[in-house]
Every structure is written in C-alpha cells, then in structure tokens.
C-alpha positions in Angstrom: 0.8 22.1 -15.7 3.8 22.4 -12.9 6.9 20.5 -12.9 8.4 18.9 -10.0 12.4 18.2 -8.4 13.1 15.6 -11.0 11.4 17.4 -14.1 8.4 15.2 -14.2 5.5 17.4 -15.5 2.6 16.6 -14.0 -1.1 16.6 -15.7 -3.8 16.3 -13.9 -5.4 14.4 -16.0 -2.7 11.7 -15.9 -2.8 9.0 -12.6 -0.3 9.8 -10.2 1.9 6.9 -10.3 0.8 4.4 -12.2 2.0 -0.1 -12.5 1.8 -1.5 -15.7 2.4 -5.1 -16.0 4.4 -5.4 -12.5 6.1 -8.6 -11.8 8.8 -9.2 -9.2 10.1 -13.2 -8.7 12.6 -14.0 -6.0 14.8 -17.0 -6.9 14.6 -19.7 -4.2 16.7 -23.4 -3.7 19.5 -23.8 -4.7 22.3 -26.3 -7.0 21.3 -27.5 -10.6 17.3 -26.4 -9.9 16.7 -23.2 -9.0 12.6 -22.4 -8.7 10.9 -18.8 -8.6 8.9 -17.6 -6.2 6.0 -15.3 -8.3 5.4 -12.5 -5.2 4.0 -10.2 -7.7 2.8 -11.3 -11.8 1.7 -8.5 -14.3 0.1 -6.6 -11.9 -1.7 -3.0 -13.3 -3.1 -0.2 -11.5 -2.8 3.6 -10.6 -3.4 5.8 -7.9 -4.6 9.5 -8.3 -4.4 13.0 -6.5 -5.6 12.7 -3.7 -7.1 9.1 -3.3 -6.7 6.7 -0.5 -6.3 3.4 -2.5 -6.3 0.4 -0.2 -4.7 -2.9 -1.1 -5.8 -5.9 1.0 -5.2 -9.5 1.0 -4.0 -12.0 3.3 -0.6 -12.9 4.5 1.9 -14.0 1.9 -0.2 -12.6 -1.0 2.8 -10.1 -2.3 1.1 -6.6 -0.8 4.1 -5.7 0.9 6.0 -6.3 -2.4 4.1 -4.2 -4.4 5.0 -1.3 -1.8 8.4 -2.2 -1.9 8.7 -2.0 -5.0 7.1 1.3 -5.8 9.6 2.4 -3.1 12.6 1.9 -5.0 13.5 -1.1 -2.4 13.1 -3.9 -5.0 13.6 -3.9 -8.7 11.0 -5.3 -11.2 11.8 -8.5 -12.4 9.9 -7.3 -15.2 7.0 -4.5 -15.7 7.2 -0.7 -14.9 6.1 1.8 -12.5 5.7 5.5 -13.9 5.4 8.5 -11.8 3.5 11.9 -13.3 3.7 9.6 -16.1 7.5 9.1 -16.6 9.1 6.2 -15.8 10.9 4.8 -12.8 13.5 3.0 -14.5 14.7 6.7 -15.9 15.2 8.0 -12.7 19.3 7.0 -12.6 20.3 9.8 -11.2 20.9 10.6 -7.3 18.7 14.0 -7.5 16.1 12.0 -9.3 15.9 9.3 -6.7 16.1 11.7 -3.6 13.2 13.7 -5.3 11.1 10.7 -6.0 12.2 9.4 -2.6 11.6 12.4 -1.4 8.0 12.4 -3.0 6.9 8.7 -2.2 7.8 7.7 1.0 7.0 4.9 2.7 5.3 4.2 6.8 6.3 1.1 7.8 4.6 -2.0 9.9 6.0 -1.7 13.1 6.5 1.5 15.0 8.3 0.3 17.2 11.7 -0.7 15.4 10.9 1.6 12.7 12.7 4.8 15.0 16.5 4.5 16.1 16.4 4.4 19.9 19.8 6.2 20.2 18.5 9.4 18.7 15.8 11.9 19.6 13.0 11.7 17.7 14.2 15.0 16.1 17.2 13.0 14.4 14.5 11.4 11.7 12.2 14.5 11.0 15.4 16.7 10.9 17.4 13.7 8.7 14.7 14.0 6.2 14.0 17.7 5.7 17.7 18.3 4.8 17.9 15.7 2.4 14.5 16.1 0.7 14.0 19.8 1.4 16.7 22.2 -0.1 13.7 25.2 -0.1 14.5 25.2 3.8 18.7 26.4 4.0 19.2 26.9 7.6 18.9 25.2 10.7 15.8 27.2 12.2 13.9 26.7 9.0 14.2 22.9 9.6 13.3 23.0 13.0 10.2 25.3 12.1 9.3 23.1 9.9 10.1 20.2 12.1 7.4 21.4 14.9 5.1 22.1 11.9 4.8 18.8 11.1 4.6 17.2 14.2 1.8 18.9 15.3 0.1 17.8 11.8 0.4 14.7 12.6 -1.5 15.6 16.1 1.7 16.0 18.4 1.5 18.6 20.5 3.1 20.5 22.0 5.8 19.8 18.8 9.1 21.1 21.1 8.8 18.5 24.0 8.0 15.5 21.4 11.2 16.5 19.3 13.1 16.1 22.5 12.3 12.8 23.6 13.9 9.4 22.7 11.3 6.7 20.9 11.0 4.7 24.3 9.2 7.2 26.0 6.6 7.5 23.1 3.4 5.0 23.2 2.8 2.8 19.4 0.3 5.2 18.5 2.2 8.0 19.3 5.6 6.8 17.4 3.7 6.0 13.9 2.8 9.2 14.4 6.4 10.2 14.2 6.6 7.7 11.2 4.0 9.7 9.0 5.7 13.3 10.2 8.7 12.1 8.9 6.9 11.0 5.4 5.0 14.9 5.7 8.4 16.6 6.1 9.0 15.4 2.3 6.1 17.4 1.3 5.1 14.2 -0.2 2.4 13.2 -2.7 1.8 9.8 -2.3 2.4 8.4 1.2 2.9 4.3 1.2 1.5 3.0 4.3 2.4 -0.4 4.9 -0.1 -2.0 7.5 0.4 1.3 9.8 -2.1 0.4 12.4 -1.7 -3.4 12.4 0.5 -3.5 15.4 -1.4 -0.9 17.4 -4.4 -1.3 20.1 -7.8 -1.8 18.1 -8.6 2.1 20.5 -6.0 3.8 18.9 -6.1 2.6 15.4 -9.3 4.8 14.8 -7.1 7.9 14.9 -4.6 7.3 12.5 -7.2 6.2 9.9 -8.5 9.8 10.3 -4.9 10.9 10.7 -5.1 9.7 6.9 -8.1 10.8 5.7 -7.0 14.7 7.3 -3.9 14.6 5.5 -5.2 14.2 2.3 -7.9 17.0 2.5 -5.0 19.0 4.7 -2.0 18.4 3.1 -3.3 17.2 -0.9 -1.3 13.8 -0.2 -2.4 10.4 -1.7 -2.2 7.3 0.3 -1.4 3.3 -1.0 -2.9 1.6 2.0 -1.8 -1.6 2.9 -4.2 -3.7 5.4 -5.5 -7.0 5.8 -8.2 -5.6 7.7 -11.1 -5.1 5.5 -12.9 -2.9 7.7 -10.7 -0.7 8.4 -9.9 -0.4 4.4 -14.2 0.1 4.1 -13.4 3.3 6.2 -10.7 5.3 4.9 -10.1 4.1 0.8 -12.3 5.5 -2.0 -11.1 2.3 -4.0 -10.1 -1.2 -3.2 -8.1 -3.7 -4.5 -8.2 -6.8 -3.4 -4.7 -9.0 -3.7 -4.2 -13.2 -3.6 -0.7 -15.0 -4.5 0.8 -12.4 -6.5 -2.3 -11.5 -8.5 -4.7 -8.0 -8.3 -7.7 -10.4 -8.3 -10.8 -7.7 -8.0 -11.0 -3.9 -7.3 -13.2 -0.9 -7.9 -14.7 1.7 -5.6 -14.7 0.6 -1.8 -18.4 0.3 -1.3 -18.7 -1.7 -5.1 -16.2 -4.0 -4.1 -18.1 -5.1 -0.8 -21.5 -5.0 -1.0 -21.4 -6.3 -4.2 -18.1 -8.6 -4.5 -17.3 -10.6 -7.8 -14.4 -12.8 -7.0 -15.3 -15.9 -4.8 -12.0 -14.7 -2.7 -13.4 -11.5 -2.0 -16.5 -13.3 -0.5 -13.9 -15.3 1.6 -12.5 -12.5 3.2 -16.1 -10.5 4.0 -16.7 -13.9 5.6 -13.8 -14.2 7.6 -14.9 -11.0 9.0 -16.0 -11.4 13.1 -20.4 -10.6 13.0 -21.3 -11.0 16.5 -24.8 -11.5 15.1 -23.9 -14.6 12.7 -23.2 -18.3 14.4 -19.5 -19.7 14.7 -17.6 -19.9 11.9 -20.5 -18.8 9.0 -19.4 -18.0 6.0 -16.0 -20.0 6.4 -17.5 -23.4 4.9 -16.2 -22.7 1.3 -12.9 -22.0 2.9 -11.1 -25.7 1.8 -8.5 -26.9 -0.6 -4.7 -25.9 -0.4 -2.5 -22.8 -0.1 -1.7 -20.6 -3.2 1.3 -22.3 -5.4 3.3 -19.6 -5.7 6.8 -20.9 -6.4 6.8 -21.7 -10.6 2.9 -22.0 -10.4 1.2 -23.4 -13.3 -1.5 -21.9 -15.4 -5.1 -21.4 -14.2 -6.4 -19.4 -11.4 -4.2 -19.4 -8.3 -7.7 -19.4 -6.6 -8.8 -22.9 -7.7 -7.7 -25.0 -4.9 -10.0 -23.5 -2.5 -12.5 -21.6 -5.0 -16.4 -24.0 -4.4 -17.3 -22.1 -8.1 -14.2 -23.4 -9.9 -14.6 -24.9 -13.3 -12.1 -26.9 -15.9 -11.4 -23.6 -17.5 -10.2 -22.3 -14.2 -7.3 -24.9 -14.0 -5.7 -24.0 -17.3 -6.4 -20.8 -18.0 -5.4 -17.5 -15.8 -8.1 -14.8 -15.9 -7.5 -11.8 -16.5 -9.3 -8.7 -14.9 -12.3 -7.8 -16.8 -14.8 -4.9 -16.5 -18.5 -6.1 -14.4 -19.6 -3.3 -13.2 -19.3 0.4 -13.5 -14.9 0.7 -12.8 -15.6 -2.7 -10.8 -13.4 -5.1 -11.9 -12.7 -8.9 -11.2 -10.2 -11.8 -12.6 -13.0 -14.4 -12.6 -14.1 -16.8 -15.1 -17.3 -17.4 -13.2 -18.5 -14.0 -12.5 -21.2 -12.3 -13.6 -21.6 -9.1 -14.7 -23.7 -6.6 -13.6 -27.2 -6.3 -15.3 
C-alpha cells in the first residue's frame, strides 16, 4: 500500500483510474429548443499500472472528449471518473487538483501550437516541475531534473535543446518536448491525444516506442488516442474501439483484430490500405448515414450503416456484453465465442 500527493491510497489490485457510467452532452441551438449533442453516453472502462490502453474511432466519435474529460478540462454531465479508486468529483481542493494534474497529464494533437514560441523550451519543463514537483526546492534541482527528462524522452544533448525556442525544433522533435513535460510530473498515467497524427509516417515509429520505453522505464500508463489502427496493433495491450459517443467493442489488442465482434470494428480493419487487396475491398458494407448524435433516439447508433442490422437494433441500445475471454462487444448480432 503507498499513498500519493492527494491522499489517494493506492492498491494494486484496484485499476488505476477507472470511468463508470461517463456521459458528457454539449447543448447546441439556441431560443425556445435547445438539442444535446451526446459526445460521450455511459461510457465504462479502466486502465491499469502500466498498460497502454488505446482508444480508436473515427473523427467526431467523442475520443477526444473522453480525454478531456479525464483531464479535468470538461465536467461530466453525468457519470464519474475515480482515480486509485477515489473519486474525481472529491478532488475540490487546489493541492488535490495540482497533484492529480500533476499525475495525469495530458500530450496534445499538434506539436506545433502545443509550445509557446516566445519562450525557450526550458519555460514548459521548468513551469511544470515547480508546480507539480515540491520534492525538488531549488533552482539546480529543477534544471537537473529538467536535462533528465529530456534526454528520456531521447533529446540529447539535454543543455542545448533547453536553450532553444520551439521553431528551431522539427514535429518529432517538439512532441518530444510535449511528453518531457508530462515526465517531469513523475506521472502515472500519461493521456496522449493522437500524438503522432500530425507527424511524418518516418518519425511516428519512434515515439510509439518512445511509449512503449516509458512504461517499462519510467512505470507510466498510457490512454492512447489514434485513429490509426495499426499503429494502436503496435503499442496497446488492450483496445477499445469508440463510435458516436459509445465504447462499442474492446478487449486485448490482438482479440479485438483478428477476431472482431462489432460489424464497426470490421469497418475500420477494412478501411485499412492492403496493397495486396483490389480498390476499395472491404468498404462495400460502408452505406447508410452519419451517426445521430444530437438527442439520438434509442437503438444502436451503428444501424444506419451496419449490413447485419435487425428490428431489435433500431429500438433497443446494446449494451457491452462478454464474447470472448475479456473480449467484449455492444452487439445484438454477435456471436460468441465457441
């Protein structure tokens, strides 16, 4: 048992952080009838010690909501998160949200508006060790600690980095900066928001395995946000796979795609390029409409492009149900495993 900055004891036999029942709505229009955008609807899961959990899904389908919410930047409409199982809502006070701040941070999208160009890019990793790290007390500890990270991060030598402004860094190089200043929290769960999205397809291999030596390195966990499915195949032990506001199938990483359950799931493993398969295979079942997602109605949000859908599917909402050993899937169709 240990106890951290905001007197959460941890277990290790409880998750990490865990989401139980998350919803967040936005209110959109405007006058005498107001409608609700559903982003995110009674969404459950949990991340552990040192797991990469990667959440994928395509654009619009509430993945960067989730993250912003277990960031602290949006409040549940409803739902709760809990940390070393206590929960978020508790945590009123500024220490508590410095030190869960301090313990979840986030990596953002785009590296290249994610650094203030008027300061060095020591400004940000020395901004963040003396908020979140009161064990260092003086100056030279910072900056110690500073160079440490850096070079975790594969930034080297640490000195002449610090001293530059972001402009004279490459993409690759700058999210580098953006997960040194998540390190310098001495974080344990690391929220990485489509990190290598916006970078060359030559550099993205490196910060996946930036990731993956982190974890072993460092003990952090990682929620990892992509719409990429392969690059969630090489990095996540688990997958969960995300459409208009619902967690719609997940389980272990290899489970999930060799063996997928939820006709949307199929979708995206066929949207993936095979330089082996004709144009455009696997894409036929892709018809039908866009998610509803502002006041949906009951039923599978799926159903409007889903070939396998039945009546049951347009007034009823499935709900994730065990088919496989921790595989998973909202599906009224699937089958379980035999």
């Amino acid at each position: 048992m240990d106890t951290n900055q905001a007197g959460v004891t941890e277990s290790a036999a409880a998750p990490l952080l865990e989401a139980r029942e998350l919803t967040r709505h936005f209110r959109v229009g405007r006058g005498f009838s107001p409608q609700m955008l559903h982003a995110v609807d009674e969404v459950n899961f949990s991340i552990g010690r040192q797991e990469i959990v990667a959440l994928a899904g395509e654009s619009g389908s509430g993945k960067s909501t989730i993250a912003r919410l277990l960031a602290g930047v949006y409040k549940p409409t409803s739902g709760e998160i809990f940390y070393q199982g206590r929960a978020m809502s508790t945590f009123r006070s500024r220490k508590d949200q410095l030190a869960y701040r301090g313990d979840v941070p986030m990596v953002f999208q785009d590296p290249f508006s994610s650094l203030n160009p008027a300061f060095r890019v020591k400004h940000g990793v020395l901004r963040s060790l003396k908020l979140h790290r009161r064990d260092l007390t003086t100056k030279a500890q910072r900056f110690d600690e500073a160079e440490r990270v850096i070079e975790a991060v594969g930034l080297s030598p640490a000195g002449d980095v610090m001293q530059r402004y972001p402009y004279e860094l490459s993409g690759g190089q700058r999210q580098r900066i953006g997960f040194a200043q998540a390190l310098a929290h001495k974080p344990k769960l690391i929220l990485a928001d489509e990190p290598v999205s916006m970078l060359d397809v030559s550099i993205r291999i490196g910060l996946l395995n930036l990731m993956a030596e982190l974890r072993e390195s460092q003990g952090v966990s990682f929620l990892y946000i992509t719409h990429d499915i392969a690059s969630a195949r090489y990095v996540a032990d688990r997958l969960m796979i995300m459409y208009a506001g619902h967690i719609v199938e997940t389980g272990p990483t290899e489970s999930v795609l060799q063996n997928p359950k939820h006709p949307y799931t199929d979708l995206l493993l066929g949207a993936v390029p095979d330089p082996r398969a004709p144009l455009a295979a696997g894409l036929e079942s892709d018809t039908g409409e866009p998610p509803k997602v502002i006041d949906p109605t009951p039923g599978c949000r799926f159903r409007w492009r889903c070939p396998l859908a039945v009546d049951r599917c347009h007034s009823e909402t499935p709900l994730l149900r065990v088919l496989g050993k921790n595989h998973e899937a909202a599906c009224h169709v699937a089958e379980p495993d035999s």
